[in-house]
RODO-2510 file (C-alpha; in nm, 4 decimals, decimal comma):
residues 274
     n   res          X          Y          Z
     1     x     0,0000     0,0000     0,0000
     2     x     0,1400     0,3423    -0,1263
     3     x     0,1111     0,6303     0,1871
     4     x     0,0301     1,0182     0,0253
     5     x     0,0324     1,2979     0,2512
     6     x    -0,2371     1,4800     0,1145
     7     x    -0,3451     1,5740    -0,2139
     8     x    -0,0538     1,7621    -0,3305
     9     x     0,1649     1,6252    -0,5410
    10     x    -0,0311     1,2763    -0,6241
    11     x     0,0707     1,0324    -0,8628
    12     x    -0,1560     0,9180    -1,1205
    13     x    -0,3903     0,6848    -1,0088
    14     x    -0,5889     0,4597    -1,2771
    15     x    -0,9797     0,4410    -1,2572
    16     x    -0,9396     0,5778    -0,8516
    17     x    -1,2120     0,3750    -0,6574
    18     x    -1,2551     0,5785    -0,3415
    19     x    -1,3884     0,5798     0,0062
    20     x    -1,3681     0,8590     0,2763
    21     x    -1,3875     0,8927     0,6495
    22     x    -1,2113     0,8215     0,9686
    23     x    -1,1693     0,4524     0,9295
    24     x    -1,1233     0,4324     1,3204
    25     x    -1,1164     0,0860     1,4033
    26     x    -1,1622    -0,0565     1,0632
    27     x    -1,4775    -0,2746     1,1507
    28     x    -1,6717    -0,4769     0,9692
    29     x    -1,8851    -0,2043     0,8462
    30     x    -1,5335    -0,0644     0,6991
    31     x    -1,5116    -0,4007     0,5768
    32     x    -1,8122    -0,4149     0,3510
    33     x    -1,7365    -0,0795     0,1997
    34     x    -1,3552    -0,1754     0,1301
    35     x    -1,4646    -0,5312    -0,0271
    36     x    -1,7194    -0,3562    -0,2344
    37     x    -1,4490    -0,0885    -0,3000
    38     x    -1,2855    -0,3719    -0,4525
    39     x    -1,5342    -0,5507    -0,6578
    40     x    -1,5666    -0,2269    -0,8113
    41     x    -1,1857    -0,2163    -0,8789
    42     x    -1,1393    -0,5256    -1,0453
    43     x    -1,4885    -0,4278    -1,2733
    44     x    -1,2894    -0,1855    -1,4022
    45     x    -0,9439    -0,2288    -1,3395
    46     x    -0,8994     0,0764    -1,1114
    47     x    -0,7522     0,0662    -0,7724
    48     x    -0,8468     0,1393    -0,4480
    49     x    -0,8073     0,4913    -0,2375
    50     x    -0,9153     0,5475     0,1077
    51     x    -0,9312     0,9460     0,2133
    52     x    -0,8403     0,9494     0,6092
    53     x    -0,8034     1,2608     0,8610
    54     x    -0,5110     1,3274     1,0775
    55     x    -0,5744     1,4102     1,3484
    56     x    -0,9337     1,3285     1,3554
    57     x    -1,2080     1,5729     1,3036
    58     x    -1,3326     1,6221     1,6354
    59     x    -1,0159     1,6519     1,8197
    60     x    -0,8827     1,9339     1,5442
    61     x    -1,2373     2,1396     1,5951
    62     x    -1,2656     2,0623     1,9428
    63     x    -0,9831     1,9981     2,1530
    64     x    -1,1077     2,1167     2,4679
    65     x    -1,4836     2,0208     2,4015
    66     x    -1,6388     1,6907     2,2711
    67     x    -1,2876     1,5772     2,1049
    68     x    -1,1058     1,6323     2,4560
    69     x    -1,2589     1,3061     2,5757
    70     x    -1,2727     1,1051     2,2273
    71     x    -1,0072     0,8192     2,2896
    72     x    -0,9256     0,6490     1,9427
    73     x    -0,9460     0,2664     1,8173
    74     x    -0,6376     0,2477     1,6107
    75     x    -0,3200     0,4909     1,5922
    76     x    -0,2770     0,6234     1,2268
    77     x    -0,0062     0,3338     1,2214
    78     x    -0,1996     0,0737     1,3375
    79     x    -0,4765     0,2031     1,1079
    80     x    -0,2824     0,2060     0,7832
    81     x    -0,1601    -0,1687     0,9266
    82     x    -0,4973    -0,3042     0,8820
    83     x    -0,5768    -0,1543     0,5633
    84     x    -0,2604    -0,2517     0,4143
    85     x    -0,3087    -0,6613     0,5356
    86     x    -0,7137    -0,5426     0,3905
    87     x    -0,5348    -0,5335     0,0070
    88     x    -0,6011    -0,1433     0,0587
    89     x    -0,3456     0,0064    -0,2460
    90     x    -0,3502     0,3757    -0,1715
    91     x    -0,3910     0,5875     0,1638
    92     x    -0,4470     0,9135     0,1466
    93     x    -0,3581     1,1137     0,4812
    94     x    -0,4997     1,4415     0,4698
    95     x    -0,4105     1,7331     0,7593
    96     x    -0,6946     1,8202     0,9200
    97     x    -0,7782     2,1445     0,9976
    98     x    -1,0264     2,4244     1,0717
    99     x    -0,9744     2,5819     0,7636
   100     x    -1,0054     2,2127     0,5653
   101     x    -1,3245     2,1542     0,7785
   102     x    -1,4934     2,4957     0,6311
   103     x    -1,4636     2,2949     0,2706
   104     x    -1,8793     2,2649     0,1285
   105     x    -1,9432     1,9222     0,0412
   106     x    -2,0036     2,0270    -0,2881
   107     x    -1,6120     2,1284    -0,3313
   108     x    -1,5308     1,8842    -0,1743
   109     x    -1,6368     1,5953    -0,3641
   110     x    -1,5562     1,8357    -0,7189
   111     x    -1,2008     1,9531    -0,6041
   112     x    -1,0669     1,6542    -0,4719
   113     x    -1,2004     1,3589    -0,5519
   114     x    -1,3450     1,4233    -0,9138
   115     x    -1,0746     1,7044    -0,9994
   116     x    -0,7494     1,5788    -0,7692
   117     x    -0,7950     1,2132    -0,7605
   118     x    -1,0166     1,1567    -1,0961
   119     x    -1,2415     0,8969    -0,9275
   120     x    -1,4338     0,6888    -1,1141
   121     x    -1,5987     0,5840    -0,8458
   122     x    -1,7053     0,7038    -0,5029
   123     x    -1,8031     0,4128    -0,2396
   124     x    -1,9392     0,5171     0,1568
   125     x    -2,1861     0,3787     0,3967
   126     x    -2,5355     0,5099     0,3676
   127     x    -2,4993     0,7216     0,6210
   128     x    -2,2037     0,8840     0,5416
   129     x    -2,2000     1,2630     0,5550
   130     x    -1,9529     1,4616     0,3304
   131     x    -1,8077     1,8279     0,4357
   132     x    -1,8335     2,0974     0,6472
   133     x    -2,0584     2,0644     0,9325
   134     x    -2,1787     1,6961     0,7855
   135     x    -2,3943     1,8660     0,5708
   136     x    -2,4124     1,6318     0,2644
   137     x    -2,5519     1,3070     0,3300
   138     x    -2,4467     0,9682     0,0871
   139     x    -2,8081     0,8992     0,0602
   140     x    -2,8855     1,2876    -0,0607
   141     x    -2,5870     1,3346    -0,2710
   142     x    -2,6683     0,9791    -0,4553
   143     x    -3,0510     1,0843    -0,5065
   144     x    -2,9534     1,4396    -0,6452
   145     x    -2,6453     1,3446    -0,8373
   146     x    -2,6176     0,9782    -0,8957
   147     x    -2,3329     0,9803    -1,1759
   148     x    -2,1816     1,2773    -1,2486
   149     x    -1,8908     1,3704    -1,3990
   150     x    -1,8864     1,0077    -1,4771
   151     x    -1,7866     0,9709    -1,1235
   152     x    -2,0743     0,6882    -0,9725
   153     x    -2,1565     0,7382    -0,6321
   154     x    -2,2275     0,3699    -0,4277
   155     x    -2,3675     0,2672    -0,1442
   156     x    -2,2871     0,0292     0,0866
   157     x    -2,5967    -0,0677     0,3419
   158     x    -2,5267    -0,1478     0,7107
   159     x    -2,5083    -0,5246     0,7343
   160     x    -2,6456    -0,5669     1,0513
   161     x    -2,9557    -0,5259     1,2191
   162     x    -2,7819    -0,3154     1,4602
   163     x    -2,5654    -0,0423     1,2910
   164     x    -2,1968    -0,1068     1,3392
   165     x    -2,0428     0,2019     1,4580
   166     x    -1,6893     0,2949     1,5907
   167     x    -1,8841     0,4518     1,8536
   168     x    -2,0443     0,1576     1,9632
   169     x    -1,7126    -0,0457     1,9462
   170     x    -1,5521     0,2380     2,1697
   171     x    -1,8446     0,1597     2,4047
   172     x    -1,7724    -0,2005     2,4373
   173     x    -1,3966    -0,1501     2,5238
   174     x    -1,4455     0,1096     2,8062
   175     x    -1,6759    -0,1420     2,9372
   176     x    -1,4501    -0,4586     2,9215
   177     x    -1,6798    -0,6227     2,6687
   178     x    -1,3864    -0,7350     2,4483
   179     x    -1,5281    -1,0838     2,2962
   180     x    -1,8437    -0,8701     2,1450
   181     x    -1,6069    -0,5783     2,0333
   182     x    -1,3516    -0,7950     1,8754
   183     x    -1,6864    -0,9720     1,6639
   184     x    -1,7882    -0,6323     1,5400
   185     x    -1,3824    -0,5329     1,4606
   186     x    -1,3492    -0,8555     1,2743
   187     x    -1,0071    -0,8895     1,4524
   188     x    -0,9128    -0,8824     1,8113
   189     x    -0,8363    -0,5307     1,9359
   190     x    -0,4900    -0,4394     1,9416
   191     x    -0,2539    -0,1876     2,1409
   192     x     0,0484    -0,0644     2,0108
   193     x     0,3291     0,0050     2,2749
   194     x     0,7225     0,0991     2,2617
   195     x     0,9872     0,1485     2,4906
   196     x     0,9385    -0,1606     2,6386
   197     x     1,1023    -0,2631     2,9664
   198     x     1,0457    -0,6481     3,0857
   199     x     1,1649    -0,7737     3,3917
   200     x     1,0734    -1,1274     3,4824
   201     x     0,7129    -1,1623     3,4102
   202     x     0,6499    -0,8096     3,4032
   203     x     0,6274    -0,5569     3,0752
   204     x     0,6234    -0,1797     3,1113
   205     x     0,5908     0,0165     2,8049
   206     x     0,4405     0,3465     2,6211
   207     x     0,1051     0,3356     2,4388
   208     x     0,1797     0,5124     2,0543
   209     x    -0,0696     0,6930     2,0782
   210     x    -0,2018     0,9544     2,3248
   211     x    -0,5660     0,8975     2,2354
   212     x    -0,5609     0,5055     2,2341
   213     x    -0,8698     0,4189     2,3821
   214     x    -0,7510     0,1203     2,6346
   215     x    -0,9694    -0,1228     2,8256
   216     x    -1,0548    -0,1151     3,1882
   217     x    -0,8154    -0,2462     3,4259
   218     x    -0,8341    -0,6051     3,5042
   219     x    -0,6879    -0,9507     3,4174
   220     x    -0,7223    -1,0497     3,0625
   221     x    -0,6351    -1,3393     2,7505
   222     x    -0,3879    -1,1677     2,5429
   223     x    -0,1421    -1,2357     2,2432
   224     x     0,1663    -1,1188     2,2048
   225     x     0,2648    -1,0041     1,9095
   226     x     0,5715    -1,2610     1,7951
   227     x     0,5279    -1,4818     2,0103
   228     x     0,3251    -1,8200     2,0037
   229     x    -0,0005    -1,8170     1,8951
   230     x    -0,0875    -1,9706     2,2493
   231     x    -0,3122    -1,7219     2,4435
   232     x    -0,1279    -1,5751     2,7485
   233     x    -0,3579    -1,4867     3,0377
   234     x    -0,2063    -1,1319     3,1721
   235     x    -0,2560    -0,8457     3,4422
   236     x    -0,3126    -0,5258     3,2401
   237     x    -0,2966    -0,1679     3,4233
   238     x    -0,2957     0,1229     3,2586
   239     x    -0,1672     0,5149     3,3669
   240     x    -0,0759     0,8444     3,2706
   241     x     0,2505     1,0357     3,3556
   242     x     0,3043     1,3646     3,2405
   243     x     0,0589     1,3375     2,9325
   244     x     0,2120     1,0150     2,8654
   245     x    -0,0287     0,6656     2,8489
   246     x     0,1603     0,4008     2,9987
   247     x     0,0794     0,0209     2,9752
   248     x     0,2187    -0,2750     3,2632
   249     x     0,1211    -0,6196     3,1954
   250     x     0,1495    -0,9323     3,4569
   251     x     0,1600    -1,2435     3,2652
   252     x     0,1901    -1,5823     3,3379
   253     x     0,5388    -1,6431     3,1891
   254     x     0,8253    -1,4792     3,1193
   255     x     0,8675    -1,3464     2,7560
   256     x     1,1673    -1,5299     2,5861
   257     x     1,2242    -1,2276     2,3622
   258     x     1,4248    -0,9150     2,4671
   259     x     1,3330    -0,5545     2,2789
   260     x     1,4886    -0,2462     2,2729
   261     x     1,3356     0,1419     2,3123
   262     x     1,2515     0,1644     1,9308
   263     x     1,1164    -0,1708     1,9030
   264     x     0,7000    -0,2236     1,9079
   265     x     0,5319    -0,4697     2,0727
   266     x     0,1897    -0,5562     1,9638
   267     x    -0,0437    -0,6082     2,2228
   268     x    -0,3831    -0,7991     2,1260
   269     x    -0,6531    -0,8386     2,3540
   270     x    -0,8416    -1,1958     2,2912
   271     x    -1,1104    -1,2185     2,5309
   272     x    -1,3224    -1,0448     2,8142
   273     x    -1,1864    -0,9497     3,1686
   274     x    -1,2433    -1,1902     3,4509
***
């Protein structure tokens, strides 16, 4: 998967089959769109584009309101992970601002995707909202536009009878509901952590990212990232010190690997706390 910081300076990219959004979490409602995303692709022998914000929306518009609080699924890292092992062949990373978030839905959709990225086609959820304020809806866009500028706009349905949300997921987490999270994921959740320090059957290290939403406290089955595939029941605390999120797992046995300060350990929660 090719990485582009914004739309500046793109390559060419044939028959562009594109999504937009956060992508936080990359669910199974992600999932759908990307797999349709790609159905479309090999129709027409295009490839596929995903449009993501850094840093997300509501922390770059509200950093001391309703994004203060908003703790995050993946990292951008861990993100672009899981759409790269998804077959995802471009990620666009776009820097999110207030002035970006004033863009009309209307230049939005002309400017970049139709003008910048030539897309032949444009595949979201139906209830996807384009541009400033939300103000275009997938479903109203599609009914007043349908194909235009032989660009076809598609939607994908929610697949469930209860919508699958990043919201909801986030829910589950700070609740300790990991088995029903990791069903609507479609992998088990994952924590990113560096600067590792193991002593016996002890880890210490540094979450990635500042907004990683983390589970409750409590005893857990984990995977490390690695190691065996054999589930490793662990102790899992979490902290802050001095705006810095801090991870210490107890496990059962000691690691047999040793890791040094720019090494990442992958931390996957399996199943629900005891």
């Amino acid at each position: 998967m090719k990485i582009h910081q914004g739309f500046e300076n793109l390559p060419s990219i044939p028959r562009a089959v594109v999504s937009t959004g956060s992508f936080d979490g990359v669910h199974l409602g992600h999932r759908s769109i990307i797999a349709k995303m790609q159905d479309t692709a090999k129709d027409i022998q295009g490839e596929t584009v995903i449009v993501t914000f850094n840093p997300h929306p509501r922390h770059a518009l509200y950093p001391n309101g309703q994004g203060k609080d908003l703790w995050l699924l993946n990292s951008l890292e861990e993100k672009a992970g899981l759409l790269q092992n998804l077959g995802v062949q471009h990620l666009i990373v776009v820097p999110f601002t207030k002035t970006f978030a004033a863009t009309s839905y209307q230049d939005f959709i002309q400017y970049y995707l139709v003008e910048k990225l030539h897309a032949k086609a444009i595949v979201v959820g139906a209830n996807h909202h384009f541009g400033k304020n939300r103000e275009g809806s997938s479903a109203d866009i599609h009914q007043k536009y349908g194909i235009t500028h032989n660009t076809q706009l598609q939607l994908v349905p929610a697949n469930e009878e209860h919508y699958i949300s990043s919201t909801l997921i986030r829910q589950l987490i700070s609740q300790g509901h990991i088995q029903e999270a990791n069903r609507l994921l479609g992998q088990n959740y994952l924590v990113d952590v560096n600067k590792i320090e193991i002593t016996g059957n002890q880890i210490k290290a540094e979450v990635g990212e500042t907004y990683k939403l983390l589970p409750p406290n409590g005893e857990y089955y984990l995977k490390i990232f690695s190691e065996t595939n054999a589930r490793i029941k662990g102790a899992v605390t979490s902290y802050i010190k001095d705006k810095h999120k801090y991870i210490t797992l107890e496990i059962d046995s000691p690691l047999s690997q040793t890791f040094t300060d720019k090494d990442i350990l992958k931390i996957i929660y399996c199943d629900n706390k005891f």
